[in-house]
Steps between C-alpha positions, in 0.01 A plus 500: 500500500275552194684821357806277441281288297431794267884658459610232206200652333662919640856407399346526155324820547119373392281756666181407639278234443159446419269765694165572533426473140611151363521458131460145448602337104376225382759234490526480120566853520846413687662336185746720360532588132757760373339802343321552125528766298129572588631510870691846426240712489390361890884521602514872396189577754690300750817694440350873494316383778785412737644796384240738586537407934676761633384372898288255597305409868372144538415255760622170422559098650790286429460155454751297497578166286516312877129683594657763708335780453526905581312785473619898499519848258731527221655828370628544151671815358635503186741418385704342722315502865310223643358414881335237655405579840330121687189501756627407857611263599712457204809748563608502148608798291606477093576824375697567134660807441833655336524155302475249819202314682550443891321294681497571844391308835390745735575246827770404355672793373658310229485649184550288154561721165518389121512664183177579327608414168585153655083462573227437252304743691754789386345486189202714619768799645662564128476859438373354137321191519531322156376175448757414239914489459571461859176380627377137322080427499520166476085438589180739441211379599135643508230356741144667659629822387868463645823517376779254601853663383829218611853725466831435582811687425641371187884510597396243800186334495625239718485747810119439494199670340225706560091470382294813493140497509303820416123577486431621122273728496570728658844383542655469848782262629333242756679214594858380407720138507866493570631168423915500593733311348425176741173488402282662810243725429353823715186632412435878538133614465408913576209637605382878575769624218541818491722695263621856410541570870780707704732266681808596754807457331633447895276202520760317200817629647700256715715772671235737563382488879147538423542159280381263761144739582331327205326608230396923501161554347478847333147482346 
């Protein structure tokens, strides 16, 4: 079935992949060169950048270093909250909350749970994203009016790393890379962001009833 083709890519917790609005880099663009000093001043707009999502609506597609793709919303509420609701007929769940992701198989029943600090992708649900100390840049990149940012925790970069690429101006997160410590990518991509929104804190809380409902909107 093709949704086990995409959990390898879910047991590291890489959201969504590329949606309706592709950013495509040159290839040159995909070598990666540790940060200048000139690179600081592009790191802090990164940084207060990240910092300033309090929520955050998107559609997005998962694609999958095999091809297999999938499409659905993602939630964020920070710090600390993440959900990734899939399109039929996928009937996959990833939700992170009080320090854990699940990922849950609605047929199935079967729940799988890991730490988020033991996921690239945790880096985004820091209550203080710094891109420093704990967190290593080791490539910036600019291209078309993109920036390419590769981080992984510096305590265990061999647990994988993750590449975020954000429009510059004005500056919005569009697309990410999770690479895990084997070597497979995921490619995220977002679409239709939205940010600043009211979200249900039910909709993160895996013992609230109202959990499995979905997403609320409150607009």
């Amino acid at each position: 079935m093709r949704r086990r083709q995409i959990l390898p890519a879910l047991s590291l917790l890489p959201l969504a992949a590329p949606a309706l609005v592709s950013v495509s880099l040159a290839p040159a663009a995909l070598a990666q060169s540790a940060p200048s000093a000139r690179d600081r001043p592009d790191l802090q707009r990164v940084e207060a950048y990240l910092n300033g999502i309090t929520t955050l609506r998107a559609r997005f597609i998962q694609i999958a270093q095999n091809g297999a793709t999938a499409q659905g919303t993602a939630l964020i509420w920070r710090p600390g909250r993440m959900r990734f609701d899939y399109d039929a007929p996928e009937p996959l769940l990833l939700v992170a909350n009080a320090g854990q992701f699940m990922h849950y198989d609605k047929e199935l029943r079967q729940p799988s749970i890991v730490p988020v600090g033991s996921t690239p992708l945790g880096i985004l649900l820091r209550e203080r994203i710094t891109l420093s100390g704990e967190v290593t840049v080791s490539g910036l990149q600019r291209e078309a009016g993109f920036l390419r940012v590769t981080l992984f925790r510096t305590a265990n970069p061999s647990e994988g790393r993750i590449t975020l690429v954000l429009a510059e101006n004005p500056m919005e997160l569009r697309q990410w890379l999770v690479v895990d410590g084997q070597g497979h990518t995921t490619r995220v991509t977002l679409s239709g962001i939205e940010t600043g929104i009211r979200l249900e804190r039910a909709t993160f809380d895996f013992n609230d009833p109202r959990f499995m409902q979905g997403p609320v909107d409150n607009n």
